[in-house]
PDB file with SEQRES, HELIX, SHEET and CRYST1 records, atoms N, CA, C and O in Angstrom:
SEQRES   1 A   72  UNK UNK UNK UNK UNK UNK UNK UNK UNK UNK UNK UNK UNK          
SEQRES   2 A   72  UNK UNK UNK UNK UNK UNK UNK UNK UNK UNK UNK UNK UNK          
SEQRES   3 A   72  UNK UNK UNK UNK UNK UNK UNK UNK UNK UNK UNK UNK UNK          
SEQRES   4 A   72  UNK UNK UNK UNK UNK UNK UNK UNK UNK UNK UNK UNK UNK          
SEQRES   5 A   72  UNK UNK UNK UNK UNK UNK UNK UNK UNK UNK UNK UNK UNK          
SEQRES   6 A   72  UNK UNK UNK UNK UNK UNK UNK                                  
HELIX    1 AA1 UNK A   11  UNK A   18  1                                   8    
HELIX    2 AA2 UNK A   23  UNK A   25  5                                   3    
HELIX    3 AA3 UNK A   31  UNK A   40  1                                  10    
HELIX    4 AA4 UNK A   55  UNK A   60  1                                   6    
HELIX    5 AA5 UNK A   64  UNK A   71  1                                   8    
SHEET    1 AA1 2 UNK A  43  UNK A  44  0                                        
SHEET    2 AA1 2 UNK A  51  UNK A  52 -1                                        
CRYST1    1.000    1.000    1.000  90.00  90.00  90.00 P 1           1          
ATOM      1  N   UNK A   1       2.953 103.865 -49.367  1.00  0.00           N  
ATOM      2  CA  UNK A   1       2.322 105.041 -48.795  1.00  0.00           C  
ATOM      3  C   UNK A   1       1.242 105.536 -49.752  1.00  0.00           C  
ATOM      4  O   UNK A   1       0.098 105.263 -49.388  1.00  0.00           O  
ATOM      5  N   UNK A   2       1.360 106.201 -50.891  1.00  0.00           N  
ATOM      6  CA  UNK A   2       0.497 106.402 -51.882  1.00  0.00           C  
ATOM      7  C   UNK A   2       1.396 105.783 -53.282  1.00  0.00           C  
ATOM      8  O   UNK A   2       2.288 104.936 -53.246  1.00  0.00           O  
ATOM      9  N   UNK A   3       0.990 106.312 -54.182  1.00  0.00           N  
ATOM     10  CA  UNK A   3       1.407 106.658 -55.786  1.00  0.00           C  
ATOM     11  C   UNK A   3       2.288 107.887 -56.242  1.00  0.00           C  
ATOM     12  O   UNK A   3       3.070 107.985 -57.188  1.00  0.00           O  
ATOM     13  N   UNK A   4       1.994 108.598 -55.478  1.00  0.00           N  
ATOM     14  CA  UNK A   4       2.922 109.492 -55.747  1.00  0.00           C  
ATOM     15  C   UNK A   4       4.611 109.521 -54.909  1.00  0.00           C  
ATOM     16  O   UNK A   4       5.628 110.136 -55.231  1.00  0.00           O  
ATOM     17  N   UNK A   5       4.385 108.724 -53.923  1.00  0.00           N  
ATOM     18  CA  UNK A   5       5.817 108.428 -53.449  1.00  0.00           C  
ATOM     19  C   UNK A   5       5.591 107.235 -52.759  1.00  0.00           C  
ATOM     20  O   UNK A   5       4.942 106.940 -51.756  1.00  0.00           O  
ATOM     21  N   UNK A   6       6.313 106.604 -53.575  1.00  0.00           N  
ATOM     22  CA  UNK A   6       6.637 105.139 -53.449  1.00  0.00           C  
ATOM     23  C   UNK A   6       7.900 104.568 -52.877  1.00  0.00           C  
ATOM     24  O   UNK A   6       8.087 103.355 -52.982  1.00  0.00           O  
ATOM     25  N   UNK A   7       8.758 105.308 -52.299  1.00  0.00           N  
ATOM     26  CA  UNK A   7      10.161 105.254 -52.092  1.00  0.00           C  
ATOM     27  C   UNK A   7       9.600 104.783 -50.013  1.00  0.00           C  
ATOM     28  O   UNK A   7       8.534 105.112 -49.493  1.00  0.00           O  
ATOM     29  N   UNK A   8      10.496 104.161 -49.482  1.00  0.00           N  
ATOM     30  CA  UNK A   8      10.407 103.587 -47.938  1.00  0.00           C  
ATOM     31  C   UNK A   8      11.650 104.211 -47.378  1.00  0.00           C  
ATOM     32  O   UNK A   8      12.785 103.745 -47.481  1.00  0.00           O  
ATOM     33  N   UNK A   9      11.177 105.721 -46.555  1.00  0.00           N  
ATOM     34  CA  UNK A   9      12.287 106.058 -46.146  1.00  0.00           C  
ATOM     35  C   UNK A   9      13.008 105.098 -44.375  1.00  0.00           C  
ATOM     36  O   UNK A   9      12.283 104.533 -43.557  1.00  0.00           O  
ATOM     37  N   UNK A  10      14.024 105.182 -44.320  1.00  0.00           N  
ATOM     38  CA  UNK A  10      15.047 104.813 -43.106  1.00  0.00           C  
ATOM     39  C   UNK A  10      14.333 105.749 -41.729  1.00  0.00           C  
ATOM     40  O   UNK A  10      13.797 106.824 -41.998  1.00  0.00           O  
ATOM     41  N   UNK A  11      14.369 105.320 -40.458  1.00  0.00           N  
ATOM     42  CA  UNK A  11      13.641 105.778 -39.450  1.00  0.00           C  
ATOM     43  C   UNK A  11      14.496 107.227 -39.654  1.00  0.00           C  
ATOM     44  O   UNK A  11      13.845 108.259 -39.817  1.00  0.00           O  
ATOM     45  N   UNK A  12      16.243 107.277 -39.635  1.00  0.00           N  
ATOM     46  CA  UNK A  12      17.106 108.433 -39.958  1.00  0.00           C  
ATOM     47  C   UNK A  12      16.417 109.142 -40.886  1.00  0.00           C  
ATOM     48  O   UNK A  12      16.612 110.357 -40.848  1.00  0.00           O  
ATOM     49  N   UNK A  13      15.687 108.744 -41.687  1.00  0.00           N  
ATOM     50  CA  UNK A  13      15.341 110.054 -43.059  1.00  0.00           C  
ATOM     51  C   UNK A  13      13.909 110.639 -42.388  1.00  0.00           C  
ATOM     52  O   UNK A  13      13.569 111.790 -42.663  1.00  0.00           O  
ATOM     53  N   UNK A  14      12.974 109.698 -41.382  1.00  0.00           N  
ATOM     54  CA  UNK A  14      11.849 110.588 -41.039  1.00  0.00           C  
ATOM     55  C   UNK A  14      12.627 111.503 -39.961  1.00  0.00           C  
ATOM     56  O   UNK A  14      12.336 112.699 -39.959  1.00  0.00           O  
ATOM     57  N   UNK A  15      13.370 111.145 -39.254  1.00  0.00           N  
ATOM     58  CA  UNK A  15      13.610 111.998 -37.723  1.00  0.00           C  
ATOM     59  C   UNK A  15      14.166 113.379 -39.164  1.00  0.00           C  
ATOM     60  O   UNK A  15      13.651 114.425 -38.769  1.00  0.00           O  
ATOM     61  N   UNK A  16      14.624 113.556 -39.963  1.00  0.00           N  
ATOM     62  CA  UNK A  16      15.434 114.307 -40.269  1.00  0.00           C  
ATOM     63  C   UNK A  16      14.364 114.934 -41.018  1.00  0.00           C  
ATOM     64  O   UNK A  16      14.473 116.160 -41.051  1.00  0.00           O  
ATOM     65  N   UNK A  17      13.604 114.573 -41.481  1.00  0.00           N  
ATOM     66  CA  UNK A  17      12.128 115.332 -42.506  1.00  0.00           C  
ATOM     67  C   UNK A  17      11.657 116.015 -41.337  1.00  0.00           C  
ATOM     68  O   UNK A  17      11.476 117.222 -41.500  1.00  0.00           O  
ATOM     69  N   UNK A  18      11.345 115.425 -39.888  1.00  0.00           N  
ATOM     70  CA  UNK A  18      10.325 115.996 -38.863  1.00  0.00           C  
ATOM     71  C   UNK A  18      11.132 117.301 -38.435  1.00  0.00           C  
ATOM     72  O   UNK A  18      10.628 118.424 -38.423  1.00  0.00           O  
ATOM     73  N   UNK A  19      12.810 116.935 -37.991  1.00  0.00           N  
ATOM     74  CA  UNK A  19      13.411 118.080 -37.159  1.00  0.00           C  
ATOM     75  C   UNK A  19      13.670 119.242 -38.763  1.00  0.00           C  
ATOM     76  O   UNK A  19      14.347 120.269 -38.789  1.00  0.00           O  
ATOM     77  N   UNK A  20      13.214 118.883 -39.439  1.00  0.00           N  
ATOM     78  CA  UNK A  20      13.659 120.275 -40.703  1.00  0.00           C  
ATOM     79  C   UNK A  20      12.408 121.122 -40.501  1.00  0.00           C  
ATOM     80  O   UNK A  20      12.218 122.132 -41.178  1.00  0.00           O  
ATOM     81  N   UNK A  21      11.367 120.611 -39.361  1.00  0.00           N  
ATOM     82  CA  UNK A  21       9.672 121.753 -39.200  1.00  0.00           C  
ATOM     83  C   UNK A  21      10.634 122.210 -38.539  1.00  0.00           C  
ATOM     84  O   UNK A  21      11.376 121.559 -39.275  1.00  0.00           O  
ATOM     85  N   UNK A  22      11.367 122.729 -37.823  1.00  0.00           N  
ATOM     86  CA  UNK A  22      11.845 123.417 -36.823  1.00  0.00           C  
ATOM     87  C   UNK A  22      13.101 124.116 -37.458  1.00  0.00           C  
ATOM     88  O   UNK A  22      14.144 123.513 -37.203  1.00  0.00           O  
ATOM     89  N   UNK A  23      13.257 125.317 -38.274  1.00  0.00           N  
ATOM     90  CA  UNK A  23      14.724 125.332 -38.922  1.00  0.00           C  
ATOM     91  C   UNK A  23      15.907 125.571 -37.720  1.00  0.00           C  
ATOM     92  O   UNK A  23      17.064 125.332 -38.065  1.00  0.00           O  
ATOM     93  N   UNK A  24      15.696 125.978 -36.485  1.00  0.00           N  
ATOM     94  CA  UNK A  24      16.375 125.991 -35.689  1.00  0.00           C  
ATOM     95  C   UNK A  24      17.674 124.701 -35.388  1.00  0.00           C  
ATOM     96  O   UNK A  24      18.759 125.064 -34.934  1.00  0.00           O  
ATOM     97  N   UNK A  25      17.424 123.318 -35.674  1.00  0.00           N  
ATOM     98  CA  UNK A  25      17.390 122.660 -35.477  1.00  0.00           C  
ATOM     99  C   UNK A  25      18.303 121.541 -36.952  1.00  0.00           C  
ATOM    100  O   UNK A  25      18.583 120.348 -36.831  1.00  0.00           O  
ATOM    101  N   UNK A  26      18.554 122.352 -38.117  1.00  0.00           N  
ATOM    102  CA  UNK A  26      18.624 122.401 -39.306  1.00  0.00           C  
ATOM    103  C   UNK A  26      20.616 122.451 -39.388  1.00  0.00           C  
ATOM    104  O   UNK A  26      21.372 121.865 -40.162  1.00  0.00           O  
ATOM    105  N   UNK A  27      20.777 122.965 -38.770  1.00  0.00           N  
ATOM    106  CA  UNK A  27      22.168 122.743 -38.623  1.00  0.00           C  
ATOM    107  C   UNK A  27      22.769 121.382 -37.579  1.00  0.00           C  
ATOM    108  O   UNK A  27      23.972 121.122 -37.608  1.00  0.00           O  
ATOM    109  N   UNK A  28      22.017 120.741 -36.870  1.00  0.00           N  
ATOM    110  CA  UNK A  28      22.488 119.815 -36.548  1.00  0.00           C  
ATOM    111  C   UNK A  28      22.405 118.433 -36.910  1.00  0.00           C  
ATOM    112  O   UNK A  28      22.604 117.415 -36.247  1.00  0.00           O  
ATOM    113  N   UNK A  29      21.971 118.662 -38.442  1.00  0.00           N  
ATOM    114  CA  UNK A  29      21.498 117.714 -38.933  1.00  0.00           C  
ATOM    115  C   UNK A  29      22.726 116.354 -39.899  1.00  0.00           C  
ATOM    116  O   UNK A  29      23.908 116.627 -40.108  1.00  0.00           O  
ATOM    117  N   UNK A  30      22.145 115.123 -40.295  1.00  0.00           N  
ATOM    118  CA  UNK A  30      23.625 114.249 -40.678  1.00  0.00           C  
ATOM    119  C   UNK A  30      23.058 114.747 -42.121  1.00  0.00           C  
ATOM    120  O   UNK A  30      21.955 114.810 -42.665  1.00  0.00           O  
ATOM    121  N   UNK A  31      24.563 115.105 -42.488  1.00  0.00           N  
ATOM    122  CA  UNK A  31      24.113 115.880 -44.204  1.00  0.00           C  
ATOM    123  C   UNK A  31      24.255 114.788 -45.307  1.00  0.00           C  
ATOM    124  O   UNK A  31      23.898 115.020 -46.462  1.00  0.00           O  
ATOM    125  N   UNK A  32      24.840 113.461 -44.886  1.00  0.00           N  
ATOM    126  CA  UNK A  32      24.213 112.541 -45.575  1.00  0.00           C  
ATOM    127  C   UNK A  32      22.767 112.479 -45.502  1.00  0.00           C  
ATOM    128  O   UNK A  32      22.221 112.956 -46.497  1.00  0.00           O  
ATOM    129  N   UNK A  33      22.180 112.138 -44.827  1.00  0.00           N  
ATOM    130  CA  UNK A  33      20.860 111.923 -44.466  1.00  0.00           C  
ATOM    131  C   UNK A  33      19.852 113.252 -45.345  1.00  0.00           C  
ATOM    132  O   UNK A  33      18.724 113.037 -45.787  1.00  0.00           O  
ATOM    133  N   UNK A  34      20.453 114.360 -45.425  1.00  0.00           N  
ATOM    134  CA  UNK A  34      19.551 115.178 -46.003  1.00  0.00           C  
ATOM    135  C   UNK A  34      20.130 115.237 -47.582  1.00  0.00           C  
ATOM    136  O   UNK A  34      19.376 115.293 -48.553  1.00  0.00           O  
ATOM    137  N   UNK A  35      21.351 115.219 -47.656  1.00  0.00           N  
ATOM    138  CA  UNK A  35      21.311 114.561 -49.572  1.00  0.00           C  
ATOM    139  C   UNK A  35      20.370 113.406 -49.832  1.00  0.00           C  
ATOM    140  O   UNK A  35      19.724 113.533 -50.872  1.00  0.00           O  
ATOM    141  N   UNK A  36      20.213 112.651 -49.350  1.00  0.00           N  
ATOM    142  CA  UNK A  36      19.055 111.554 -49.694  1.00  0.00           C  
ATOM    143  C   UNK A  36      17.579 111.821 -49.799  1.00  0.00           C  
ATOM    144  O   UNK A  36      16.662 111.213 -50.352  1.00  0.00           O  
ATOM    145  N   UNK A  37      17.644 112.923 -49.094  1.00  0.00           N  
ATOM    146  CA  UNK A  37      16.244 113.497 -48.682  1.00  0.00           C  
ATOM    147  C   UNK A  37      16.148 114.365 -50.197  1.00  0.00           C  
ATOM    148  O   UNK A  37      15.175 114.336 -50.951  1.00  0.00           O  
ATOM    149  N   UNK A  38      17.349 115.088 -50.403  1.00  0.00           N  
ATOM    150  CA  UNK A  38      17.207 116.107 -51.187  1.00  0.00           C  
ATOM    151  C   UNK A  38      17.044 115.547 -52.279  1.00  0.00           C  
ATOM    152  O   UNK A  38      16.385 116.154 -53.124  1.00  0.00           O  
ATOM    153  N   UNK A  39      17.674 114.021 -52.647  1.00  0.00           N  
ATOM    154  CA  UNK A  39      17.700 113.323 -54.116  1.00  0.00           C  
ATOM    155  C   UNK A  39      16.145 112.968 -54.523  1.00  0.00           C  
ATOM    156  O   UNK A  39      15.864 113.008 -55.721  1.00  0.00           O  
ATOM    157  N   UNK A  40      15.308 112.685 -53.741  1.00  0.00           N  
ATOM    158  CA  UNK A  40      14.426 112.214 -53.388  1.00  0.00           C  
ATOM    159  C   UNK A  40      12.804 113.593 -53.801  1.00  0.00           C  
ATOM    160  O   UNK A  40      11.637 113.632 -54.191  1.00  0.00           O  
ATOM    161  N   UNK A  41      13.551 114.154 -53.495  1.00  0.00           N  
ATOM    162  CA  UNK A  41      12.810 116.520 -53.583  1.00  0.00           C  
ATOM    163  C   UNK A  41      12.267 116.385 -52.815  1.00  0.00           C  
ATOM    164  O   UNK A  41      11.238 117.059 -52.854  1.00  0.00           O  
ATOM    165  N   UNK A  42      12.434 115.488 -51.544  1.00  0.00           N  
ATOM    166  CA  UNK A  42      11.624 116.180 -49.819  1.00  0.00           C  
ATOM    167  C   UNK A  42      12.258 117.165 -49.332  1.00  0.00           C  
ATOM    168  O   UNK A  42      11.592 117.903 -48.606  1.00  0.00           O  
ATOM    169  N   UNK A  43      13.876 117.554 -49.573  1.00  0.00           N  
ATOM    170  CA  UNK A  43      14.284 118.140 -49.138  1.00  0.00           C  
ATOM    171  C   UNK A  43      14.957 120.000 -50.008  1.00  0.00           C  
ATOM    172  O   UNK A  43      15.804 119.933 -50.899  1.00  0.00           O  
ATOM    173  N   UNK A  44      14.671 120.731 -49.768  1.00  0.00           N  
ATOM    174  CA  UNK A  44      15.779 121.813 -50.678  1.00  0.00           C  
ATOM    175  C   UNK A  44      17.308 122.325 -49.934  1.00  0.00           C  
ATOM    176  O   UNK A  44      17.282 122.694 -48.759  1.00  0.00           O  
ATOM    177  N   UNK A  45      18.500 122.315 -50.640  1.00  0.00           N  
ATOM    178  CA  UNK A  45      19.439 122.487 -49.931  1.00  0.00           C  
ATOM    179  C   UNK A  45      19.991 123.934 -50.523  1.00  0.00           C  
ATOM    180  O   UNK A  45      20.935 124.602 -50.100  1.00  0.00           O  
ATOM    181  N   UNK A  46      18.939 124.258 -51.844  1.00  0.00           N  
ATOM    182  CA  UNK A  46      19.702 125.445 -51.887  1.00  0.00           C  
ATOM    183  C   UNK A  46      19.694 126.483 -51.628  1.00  0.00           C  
ATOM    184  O   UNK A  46      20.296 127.224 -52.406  1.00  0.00           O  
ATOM    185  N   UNK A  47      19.074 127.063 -50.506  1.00  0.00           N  
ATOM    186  CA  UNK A  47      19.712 127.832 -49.589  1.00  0.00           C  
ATOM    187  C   UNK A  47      21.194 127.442 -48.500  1.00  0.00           C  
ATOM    188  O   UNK A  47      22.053 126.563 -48.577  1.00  0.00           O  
ATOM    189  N   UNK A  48      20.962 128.542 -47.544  1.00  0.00           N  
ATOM    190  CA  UNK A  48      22.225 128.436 -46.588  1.00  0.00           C  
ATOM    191  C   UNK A  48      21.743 127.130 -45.682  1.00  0.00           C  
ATOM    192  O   UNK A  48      22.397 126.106 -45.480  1.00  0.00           O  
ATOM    193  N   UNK A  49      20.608 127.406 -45.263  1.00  0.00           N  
ATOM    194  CA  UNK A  49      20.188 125.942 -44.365  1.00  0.00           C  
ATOM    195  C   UNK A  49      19.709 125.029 -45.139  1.00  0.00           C  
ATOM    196  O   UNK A  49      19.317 125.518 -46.199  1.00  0.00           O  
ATOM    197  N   UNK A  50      19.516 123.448 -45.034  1.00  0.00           N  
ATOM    198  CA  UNK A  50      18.477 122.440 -46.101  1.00  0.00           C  
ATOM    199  C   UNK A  50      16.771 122.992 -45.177  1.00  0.00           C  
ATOM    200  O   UNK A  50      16.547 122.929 -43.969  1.00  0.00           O  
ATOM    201  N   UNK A  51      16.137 123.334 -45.932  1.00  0.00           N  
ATOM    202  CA  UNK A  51      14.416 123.182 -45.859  1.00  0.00           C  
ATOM    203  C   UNK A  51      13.319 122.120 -46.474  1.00  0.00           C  
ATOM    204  O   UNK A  51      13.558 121.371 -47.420  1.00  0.00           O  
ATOM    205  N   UNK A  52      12.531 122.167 -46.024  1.00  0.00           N  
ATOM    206  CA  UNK A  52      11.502 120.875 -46.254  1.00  0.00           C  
ATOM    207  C   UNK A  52      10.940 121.281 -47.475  1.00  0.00           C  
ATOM    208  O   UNK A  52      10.775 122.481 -47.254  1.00  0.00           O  
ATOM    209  N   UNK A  53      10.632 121.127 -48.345  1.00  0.00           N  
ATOM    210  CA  UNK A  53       9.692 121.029 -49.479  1.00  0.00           C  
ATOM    211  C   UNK A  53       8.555 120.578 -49.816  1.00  0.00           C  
ATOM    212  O   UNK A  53       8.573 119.385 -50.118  1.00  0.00           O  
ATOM    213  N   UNK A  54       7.178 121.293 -49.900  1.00  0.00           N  
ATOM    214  CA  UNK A  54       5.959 120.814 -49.664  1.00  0.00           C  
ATOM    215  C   UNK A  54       5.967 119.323 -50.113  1.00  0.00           C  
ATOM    216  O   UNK A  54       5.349 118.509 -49.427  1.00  0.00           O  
ATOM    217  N   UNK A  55       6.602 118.941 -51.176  1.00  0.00           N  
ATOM    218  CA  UNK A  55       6.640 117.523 -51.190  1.00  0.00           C  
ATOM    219  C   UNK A  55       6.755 116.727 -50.081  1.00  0.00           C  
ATOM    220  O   UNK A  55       6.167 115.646 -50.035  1.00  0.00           O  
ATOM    221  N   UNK A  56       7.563 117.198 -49.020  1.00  0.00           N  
ATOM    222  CA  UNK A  56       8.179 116.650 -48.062  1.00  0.00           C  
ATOM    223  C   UNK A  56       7.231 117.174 -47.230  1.00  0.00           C  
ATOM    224  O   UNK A  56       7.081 116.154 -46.558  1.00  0.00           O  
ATOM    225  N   UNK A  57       6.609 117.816 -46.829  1.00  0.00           N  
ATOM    226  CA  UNK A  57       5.816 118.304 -45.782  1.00  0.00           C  
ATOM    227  C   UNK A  57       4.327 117.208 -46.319  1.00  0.00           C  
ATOM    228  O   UNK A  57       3.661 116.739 -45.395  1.00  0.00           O  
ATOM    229  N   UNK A  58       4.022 116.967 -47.356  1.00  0.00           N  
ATOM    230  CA  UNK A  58       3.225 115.897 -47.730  1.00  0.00           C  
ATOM    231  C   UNK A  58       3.561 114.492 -47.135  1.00  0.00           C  
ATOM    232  O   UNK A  58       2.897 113.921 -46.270  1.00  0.00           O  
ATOM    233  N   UNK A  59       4.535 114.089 -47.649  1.00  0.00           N  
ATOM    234  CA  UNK A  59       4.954 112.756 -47.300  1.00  0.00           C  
ATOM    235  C   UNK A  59       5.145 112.361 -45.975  1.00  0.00           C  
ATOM    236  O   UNK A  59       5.214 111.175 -45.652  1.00  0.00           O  
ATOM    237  N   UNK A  60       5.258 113.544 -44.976  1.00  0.00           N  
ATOM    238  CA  UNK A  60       5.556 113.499 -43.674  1.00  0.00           C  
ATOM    239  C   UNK A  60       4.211 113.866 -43.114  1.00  0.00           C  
ATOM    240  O   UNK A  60       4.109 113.590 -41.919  1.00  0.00           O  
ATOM    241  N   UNK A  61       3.251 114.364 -43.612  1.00  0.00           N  
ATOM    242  CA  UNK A  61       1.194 114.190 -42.959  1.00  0.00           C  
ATOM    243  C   UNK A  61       1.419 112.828 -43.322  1.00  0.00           C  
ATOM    244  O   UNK A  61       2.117 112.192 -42.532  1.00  0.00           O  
ATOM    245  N   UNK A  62       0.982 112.211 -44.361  1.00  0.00           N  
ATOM    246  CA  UNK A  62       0.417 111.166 -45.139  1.00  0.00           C  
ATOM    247  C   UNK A  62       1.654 109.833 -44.495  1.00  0.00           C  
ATOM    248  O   UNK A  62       1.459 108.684 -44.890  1.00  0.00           O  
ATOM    249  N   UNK A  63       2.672 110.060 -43.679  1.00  0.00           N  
ATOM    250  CA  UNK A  63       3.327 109.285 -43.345  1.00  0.00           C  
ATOM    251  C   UNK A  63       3.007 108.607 -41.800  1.00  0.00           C  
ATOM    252  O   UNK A  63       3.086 107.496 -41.277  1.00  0.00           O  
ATOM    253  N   UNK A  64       2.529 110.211 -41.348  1.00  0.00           N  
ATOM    254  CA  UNK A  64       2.125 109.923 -39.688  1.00  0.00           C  
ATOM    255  C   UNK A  64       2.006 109.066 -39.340  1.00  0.00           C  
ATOM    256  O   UNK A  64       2.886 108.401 -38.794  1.00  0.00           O  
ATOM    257  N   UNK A  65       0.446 108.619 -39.584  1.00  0.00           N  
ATOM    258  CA  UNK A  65      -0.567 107.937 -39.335  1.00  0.00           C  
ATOM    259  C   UNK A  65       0.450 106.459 -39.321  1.00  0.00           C  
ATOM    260  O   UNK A  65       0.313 105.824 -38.275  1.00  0.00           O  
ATOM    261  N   UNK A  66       1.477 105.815 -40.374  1.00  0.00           N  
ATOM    262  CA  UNK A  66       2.306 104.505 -40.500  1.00  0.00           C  
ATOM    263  C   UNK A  66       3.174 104.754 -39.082  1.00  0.00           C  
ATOM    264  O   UNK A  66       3.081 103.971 -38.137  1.00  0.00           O  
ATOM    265  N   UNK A  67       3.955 105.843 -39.061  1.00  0.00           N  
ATOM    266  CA  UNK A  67       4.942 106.055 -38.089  1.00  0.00           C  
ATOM    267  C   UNK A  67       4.305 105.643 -36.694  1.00  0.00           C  
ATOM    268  O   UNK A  67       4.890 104.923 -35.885  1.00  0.00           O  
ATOM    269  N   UNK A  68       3.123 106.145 -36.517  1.00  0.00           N  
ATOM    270  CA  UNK A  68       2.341 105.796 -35.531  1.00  0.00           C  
ATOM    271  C   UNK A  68       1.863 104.455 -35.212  1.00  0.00           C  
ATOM    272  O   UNK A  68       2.175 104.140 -34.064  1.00  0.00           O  
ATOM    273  N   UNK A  69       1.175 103.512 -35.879  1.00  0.00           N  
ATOM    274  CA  UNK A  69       1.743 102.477 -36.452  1.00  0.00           C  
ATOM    275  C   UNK A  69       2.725 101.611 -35.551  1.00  0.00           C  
ATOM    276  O   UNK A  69       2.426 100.879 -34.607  1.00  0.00           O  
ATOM    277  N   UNK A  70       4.101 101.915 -36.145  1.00  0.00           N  
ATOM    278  CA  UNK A  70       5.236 101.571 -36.139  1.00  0.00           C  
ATOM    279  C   UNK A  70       5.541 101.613 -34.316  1.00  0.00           C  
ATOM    280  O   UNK A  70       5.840 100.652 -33.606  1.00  0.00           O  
ATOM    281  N   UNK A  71       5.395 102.698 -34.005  1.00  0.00           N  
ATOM    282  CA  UNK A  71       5.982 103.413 -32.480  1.00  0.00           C  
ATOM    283  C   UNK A  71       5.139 102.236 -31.914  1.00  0.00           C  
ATOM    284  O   UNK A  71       5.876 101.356 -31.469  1.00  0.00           O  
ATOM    285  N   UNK A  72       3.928 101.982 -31.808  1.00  0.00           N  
ATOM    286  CA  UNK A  72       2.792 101.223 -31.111  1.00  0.00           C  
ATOM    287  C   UNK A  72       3.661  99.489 -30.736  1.00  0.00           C  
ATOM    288  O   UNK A  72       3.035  98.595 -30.165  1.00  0.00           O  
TER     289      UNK A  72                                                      
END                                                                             
């Protein structure tokens, strides 16, 4: 993707980066899937809900464009 994150997330770790724009949506999430996220600092868990972390709100623009890609 770039240099600054070099890691290839699982289709499970984007659906779970995309549904964390929506915190509504944040409790139905697999909390494995967001410890990985969180090991990673796309994700913050320490609050009551897990939230996205501009890191993660980066990696998920700059990811699009592949995902898109991919769907095709």
């Amino acid at each position: 993707m770039d240099t600054e994150f070099d890691c290839e997330l699982t289709p499970d770790q984007w659906e779970t980066l995309k549904a964390l724009r929506a915190p509504m949506y944040a409790r139905q999430l697999n909390r494995f899937v967001v410890e990985k996220l969180a090991a990673l600092e796309l994700v913050s868990t320490s609050g009551e809900l897990p939230a996205i972390t501009s890191r993660g709100r980066r990696v998920l623009i700059r990811g699009s464009s592949r995902l898109l890609d991919v769907a095709a």
